[in-house]
N, C-alpha and C positions, 0 to 999 in steps of 0.2 A: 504494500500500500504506500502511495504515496505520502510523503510529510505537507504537512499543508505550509504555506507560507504564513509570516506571520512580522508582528510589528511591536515594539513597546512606546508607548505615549507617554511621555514627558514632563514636564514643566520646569520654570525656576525654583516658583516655591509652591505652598496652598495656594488657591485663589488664582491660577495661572491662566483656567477655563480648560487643563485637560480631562475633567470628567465629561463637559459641554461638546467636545471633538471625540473622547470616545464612546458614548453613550449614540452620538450623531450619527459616526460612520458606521458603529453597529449595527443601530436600526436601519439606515440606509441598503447593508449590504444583504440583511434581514428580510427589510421588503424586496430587495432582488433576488431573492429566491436563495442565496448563499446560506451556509450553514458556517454562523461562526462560534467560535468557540473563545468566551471571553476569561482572561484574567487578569486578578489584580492584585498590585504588588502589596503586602499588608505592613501594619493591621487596620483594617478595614470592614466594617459592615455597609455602611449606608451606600457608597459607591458599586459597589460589588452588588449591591441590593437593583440599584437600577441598570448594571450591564447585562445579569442574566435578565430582567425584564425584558430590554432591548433586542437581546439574542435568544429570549424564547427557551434556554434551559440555564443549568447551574453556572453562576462565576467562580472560580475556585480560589482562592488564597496561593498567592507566591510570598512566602516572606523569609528568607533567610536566617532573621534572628531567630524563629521560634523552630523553623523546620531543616534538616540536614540537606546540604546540597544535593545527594542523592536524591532525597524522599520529593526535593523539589522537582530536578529531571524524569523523574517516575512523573510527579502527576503532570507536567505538563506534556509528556510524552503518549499517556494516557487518554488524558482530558480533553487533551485536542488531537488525538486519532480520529481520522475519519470527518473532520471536519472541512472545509473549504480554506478558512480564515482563520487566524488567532490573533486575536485582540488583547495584549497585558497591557494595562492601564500603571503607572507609575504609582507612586507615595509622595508627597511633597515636590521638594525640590532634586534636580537629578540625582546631586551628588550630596546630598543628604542622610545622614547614617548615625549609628548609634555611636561613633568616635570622630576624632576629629580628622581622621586618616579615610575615610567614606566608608566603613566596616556595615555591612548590610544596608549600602542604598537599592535606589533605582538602577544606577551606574553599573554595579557592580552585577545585580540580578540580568541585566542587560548581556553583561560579558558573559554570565554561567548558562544563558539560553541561546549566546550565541546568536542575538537578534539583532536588524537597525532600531533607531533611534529617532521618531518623529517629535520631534521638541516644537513645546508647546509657549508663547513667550507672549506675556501681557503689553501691552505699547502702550497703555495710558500714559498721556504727556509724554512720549518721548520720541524720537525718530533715528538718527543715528548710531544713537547708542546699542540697541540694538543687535548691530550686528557685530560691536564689541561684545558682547554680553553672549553672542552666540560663539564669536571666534575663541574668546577663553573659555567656552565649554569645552569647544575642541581638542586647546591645547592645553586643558589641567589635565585631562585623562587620554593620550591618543590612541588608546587601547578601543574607547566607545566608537562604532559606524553611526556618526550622525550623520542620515544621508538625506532631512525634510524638516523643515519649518515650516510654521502654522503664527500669524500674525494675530491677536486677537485685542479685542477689545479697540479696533482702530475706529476713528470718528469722521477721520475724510479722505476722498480721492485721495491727494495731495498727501498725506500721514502714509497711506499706503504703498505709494510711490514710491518715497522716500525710502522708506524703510527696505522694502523690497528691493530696491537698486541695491543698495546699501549693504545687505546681508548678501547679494550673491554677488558682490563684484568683492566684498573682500573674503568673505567664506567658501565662496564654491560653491554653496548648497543652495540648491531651489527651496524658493518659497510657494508652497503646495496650498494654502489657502489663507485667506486674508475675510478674520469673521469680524464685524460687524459691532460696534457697541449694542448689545441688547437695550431694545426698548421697552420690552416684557421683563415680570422676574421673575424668571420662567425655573426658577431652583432657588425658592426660599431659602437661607442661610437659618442656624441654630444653631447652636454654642459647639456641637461636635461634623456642625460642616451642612452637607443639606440636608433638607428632610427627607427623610425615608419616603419611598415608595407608597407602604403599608398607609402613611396617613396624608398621600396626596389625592385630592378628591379626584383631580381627572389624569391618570397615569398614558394615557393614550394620546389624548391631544399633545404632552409634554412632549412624549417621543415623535410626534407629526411635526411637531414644531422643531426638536432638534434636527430631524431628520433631515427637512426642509432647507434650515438655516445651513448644514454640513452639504447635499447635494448642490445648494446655490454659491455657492462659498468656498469651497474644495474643492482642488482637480482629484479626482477619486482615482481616476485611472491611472495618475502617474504616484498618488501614497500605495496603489496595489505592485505599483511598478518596482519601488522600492523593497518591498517588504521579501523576505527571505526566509527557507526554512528554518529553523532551530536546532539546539543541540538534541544529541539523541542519548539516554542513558550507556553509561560502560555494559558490553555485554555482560560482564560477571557482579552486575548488580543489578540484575535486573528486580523490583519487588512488584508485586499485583498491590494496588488499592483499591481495587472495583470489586470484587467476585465476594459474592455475600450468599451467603449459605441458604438455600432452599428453603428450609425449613426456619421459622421464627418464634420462640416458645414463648419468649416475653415479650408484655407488654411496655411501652413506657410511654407515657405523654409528655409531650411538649405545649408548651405555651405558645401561639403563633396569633399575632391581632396586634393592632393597633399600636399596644404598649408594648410588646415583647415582638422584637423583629431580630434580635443581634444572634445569630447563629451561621456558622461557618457550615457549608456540605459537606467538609470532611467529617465535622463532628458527629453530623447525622451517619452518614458512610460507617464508620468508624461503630457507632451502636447499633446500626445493621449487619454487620460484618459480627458483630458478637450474639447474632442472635435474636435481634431483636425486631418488633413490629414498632415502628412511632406512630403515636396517635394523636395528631393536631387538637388542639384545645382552644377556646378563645377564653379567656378570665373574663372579658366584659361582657359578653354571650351568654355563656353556656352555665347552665345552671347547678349543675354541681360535679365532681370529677365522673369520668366515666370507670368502668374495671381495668383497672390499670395495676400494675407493679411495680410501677417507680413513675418519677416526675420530675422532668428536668422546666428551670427556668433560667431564659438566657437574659442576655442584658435586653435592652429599649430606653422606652421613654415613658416611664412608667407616671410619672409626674405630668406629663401633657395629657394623660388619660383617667388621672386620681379620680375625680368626682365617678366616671363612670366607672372604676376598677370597685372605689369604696360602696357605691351604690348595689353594687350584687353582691349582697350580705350572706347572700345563701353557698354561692361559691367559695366565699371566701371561710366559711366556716367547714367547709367541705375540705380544701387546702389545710386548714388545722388539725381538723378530724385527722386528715391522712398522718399528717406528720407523727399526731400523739400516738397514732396505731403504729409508728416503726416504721410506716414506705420508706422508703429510701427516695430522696428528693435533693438535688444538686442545682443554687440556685448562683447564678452571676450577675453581681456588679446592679441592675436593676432588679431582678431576680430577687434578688439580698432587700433591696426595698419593701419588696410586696410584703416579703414574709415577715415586714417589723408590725408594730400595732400601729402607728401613723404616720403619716408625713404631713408637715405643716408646707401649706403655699396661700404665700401673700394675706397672713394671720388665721387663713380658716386649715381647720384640721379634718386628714378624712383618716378613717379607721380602715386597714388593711388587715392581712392574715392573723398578723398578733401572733407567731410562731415564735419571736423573737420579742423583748420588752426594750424597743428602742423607738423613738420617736425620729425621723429624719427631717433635714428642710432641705435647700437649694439655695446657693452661693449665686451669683452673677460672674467668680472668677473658676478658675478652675481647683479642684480639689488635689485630682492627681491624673497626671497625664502622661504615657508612654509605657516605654516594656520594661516589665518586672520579673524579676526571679524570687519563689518560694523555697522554702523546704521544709515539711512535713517534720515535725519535733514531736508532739504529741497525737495520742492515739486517734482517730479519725476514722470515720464509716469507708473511706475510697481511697486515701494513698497512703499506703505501708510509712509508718515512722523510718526516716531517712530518705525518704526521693526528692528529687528537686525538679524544678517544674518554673518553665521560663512562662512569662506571658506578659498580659498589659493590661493598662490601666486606662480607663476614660471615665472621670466622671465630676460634676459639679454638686452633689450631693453631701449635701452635711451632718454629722449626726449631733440632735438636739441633746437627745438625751439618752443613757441607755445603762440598766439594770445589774451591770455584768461588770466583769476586771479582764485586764488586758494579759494576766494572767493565763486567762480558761482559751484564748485563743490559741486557737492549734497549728497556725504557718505562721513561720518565722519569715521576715521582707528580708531578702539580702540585696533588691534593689528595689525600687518602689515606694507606693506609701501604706498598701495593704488597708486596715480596716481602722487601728489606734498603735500607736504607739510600735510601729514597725512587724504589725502585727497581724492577719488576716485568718477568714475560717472560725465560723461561728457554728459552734454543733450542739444540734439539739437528737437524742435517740438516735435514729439513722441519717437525720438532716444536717449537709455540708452545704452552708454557706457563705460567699465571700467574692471580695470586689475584683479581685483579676478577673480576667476572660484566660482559658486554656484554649491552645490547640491542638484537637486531639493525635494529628498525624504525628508534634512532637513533642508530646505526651502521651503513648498509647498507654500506662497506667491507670489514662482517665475511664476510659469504657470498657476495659478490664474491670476493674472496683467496682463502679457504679454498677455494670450490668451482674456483679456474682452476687452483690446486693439485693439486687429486685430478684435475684432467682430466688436465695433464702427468706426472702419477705414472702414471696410468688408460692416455697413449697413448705411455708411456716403450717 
C-alpha cells in the first residue's frame, strides 16, 4: 500500500491562525471526496476536537513528551494507513519545547515524521518583517523542509504584496495563500484556546465557512504539491495499536456532553484493547448511571455547564451512589470538579457529586498550565506505588475550600502543580481523582488498573 503524502502546519506562536488553515484544508479536501487522516501535535483537546470533525473520523495525538518516538511512528504509521492525506496540525510556536534547546517541539516532531513544513505566520501590522521572521526559521534549524507559507490575518492588496515579494525573493519559498483578516469570529476564544466543538451551536456552517475562506484563499494544489510521505516505523519495532479483542466483558462509561469533551482516542483504544465496551453518558441528560462497571470522567468545561450539571440532582446522586458502592471511577482535571460538592461562579453556588468535600471557584488567571510528571507514593485503586507517569496540566480552577490534608494525597508532583501543595490524586474507596490528564499510549498502567478494577467491582 501506498504511504499517503502528508504535511505539518505550523505557526510562530498561539494565535498564528494555524488551527483556521488546518481545520480549512481539511474540510476542503473532505468535501472533495479525499480521505484525510488528521493529526495533532499535543497536548491538545479542543483542536484535535474540530480536525476529526473536519475529517469525519478520529484526530490522534502526536506528542513526544508524553509518548516514545517509536509509539509515535507506530501511530502515525497506523492512523494514516490507507488514507489519501495527512494533516498534523503543530502546538504553538514551531520551535517551541519543553527546554530551551526545542526538546519536544513542533520542529523537532516534524524531523521524526520526516515531513515538510507549511508555516503559518500572523502579519498584523507588519510587512517586511516577515520574511525575516520566516528566513531565521530556516536558518535556527536547517534540519526543518520549510517548503510553504500561508500569510494570515492581512488587511490589504498592498500588505499582501509586500509581504509576498518579500518572503520569496529572500527565502525561496512560495507563498501558498494569503487569508484574509476575518470579519466573523468565526472561533470564539476561552481561556484554554477555542471553544470546543461539543458547545458550538452551529459546527457545520463553521466548517463551510472555513472551508470557503481556505479554497478562496489557498493555492490547494501546489500545498498538495508540497506535501511528502512520512517516516515509516524501524522494521524491528514494529507495535499494533488498533486490534482490540472480539470479545468485551466490561462495561465502562464515559462522560461525553457539553461539559466533559477532553478525551484522547488513544485513551478510548487503549480500554478497548483491554477489554472493554464504552458506554457514552451525558451528566446533563441522562438520568441516572446506566449498568456499568467502572466510570471514567475526562476533563471539559465543567463550569460553563454548572447550573445545568447541578440541576440533574438525580444523576448526580446516582454518580455518589456509585462511588460509595466501590465502582471504580477515574476522574480528570474537570472530572475532579464534578465529583466535589460545589463550585462557586460569580457568588452563586451549584451543588455537584459531593464524592469529595471540596468547594471549587474559577480564577481569571491560570492555575497550572503544561506537562507534569507524577509518581504514585501511596496506595491507590490504578497505579502500583512507585510508577511514574508524565502528563499535563490545564486549568483555571480554584479550590475554595476542602475537608482533607495534603497529606492523604496519593501523587507526588515532580513537575507540575498537581492538586495542593505539590501534591495530586484524591481517593475515595475505589475512586482516583486528580488534575493531570494521562496519556494512555505512555502510560499503559493506566487501562491496565483501571480496567482489573471494574472487573473485581464487575465479579464482586
Amino acid at each position: 500500500m501506498n504511504k499517503p503524502k502528508g504535511i505539518v502546519i505550523a505557526g510562530l506562536s498561539g494565535g498564528s491562525g494555524k488551527s483556521v488553515v488546518s481545520v480549512g484544508l481539511t474540510a476542503v479536501w473532505k468535501k472533495a471526496g479525499k480521505s484525510i487522516a488528521p493529526f495533532k501535535k499535543g497536548p491538545d483537546y479542543i483542536d484535535a476536537g474540530w480536525l476529526q470533525l473536519a475529517a469525519g473520523r478520529d484526530c490522534y495525538n502526536l506528542d513526544p513528551y508524553l509518548v516514545s518516538e517509536d509509539l509515535i511512528l507506530a501511530s502515525f504509521d497506523q492512523r494514516g494507513s490507507g488514507s489519501d492525506l495527512v494533516v498534523v496540525e503543530g502546538n504553538r510556536g514551531l520551535f517551541d519545547g519543553v527546554t530551551a534547546k526545542g526538546g519536544f517541539s513542533t520542529a523537532e516532531l516534524a524531523l521524526t515524521l520526516e515531513l515538510p513544513i507549511l508555516l503559518v505566520v500572523n502579519c498584523t501590522k507588519t510587512t517586511r518583517t516577515v520574511a525575516a521572521m520566516v528566513l531565521g526559521c530556516m536558518n535556527f534549524d536547517e534540519r526543518i523542509n520549510l517548503c510553504g507559507v500561508i500569510i494570515n490575518h492581512v488587511a490589504t492588496s498592498r500588505q499582501s504584496s509586500i509581504i509576498t515579494e518579500a518572503v520569496e525573493y529572500y527565502t525561496g519559498v512560495d507563498v501558498l495563500g494569503v487569508m484574509p483578516r476575518m470579519k466573523q469570529d468565526i472561533f470564539p476564544m476561552r481561556h484554554l484556546g477555542m471553544i470546543p466543538h461539543q458547545e458550538y451551536e452551529d459546527c457545520s456552517s463553521a466548517l463551510e465557512f472555513l472551508a470557503k475562506s481556505a479554497r478562496e484563499n489557498i493555492d490547494i494544489p501546489k500545498v498538495e504539491a508540497i506535501m511528502t510521505p512520512g517516516a515509516s516505523p524501524a522494521n524491528d519495532s514494529i507495535i499494533d495499536l488498533m486490534t482490540v479483542p472480539a470479545v468485551r466483558d466490561v462495561r465502562v462509561g464515559i462522560l461525553q456532553d457539553a461539559a466533559f469533551q477532553f478525551y484522547y482516542p488513544e485513551n478510548m483504544i487503549a480500554l478497548e484493547r483491554q477489554g472493554v465496551e464504552l458506554v457514552p453518558i451525558n451528566a446533563i441528560k441522562d438520568n441516572e448511571l446506566p449498568d456499568i462497571d467502572g466510570l471514567y470522567i475526562g476533563g471539559g468545561f465543567p463550569e460553563t455547564s454548572a447550573r445545568e450539571l447541578s440541576a440533574n440532582e438525580r444523576f448526580r446522586r446516582s454518580v455518589r451512589h456509585a462511588a460509595d458502592s466501590g465502582m471504580p471511577l477515574y476522574a480528570e482535571c474537570g472530572g475532579l470538579i464534578y465529583l466535589a460538592s460545589s463550585i462557586v461562579l460569580d457568588d452563586e453556588e451549584f451543588p455537584l457529586a459531593d464524592v469529595f468535600p471540596i468547594r471549587f471557584g474559577m480564577s481569571s488567571k491560570p492555575q497550572a498550565h503544561g506537562y507534569s510528571i507524577f509518581s504514585s507514593h501511596k496506595s491507590n485503586p490504578f497505579y502500583p506505588v512507585g510508577t511514574r507517569v508524565k502528563g499535563h496540566e490545564f486549568r483555571y480552577s480554584t479550590i475554595l475550600d476542602w475537608q482533607g490534608r495534603p497529606e492523604e494525597l496519593t501523587l507526588k508532583m515532580e513537575r507540575g502543580t498537581g492538586f495542593m501543595d505539590g501534591r495530586d490524586g484524591l481517593c475515595y474507596k475505589n475512586v482516583l481523582a486528580l488534575y493531570t490528564h494521562v496519556h494512555a499510549e505512555g502510560t499503559p498502567e493506566w487501562a491496565v488498573g483501571f480496567v482489573s478494577k471494574c472487573r473485581e467491582y464487575r465479579d464482586y
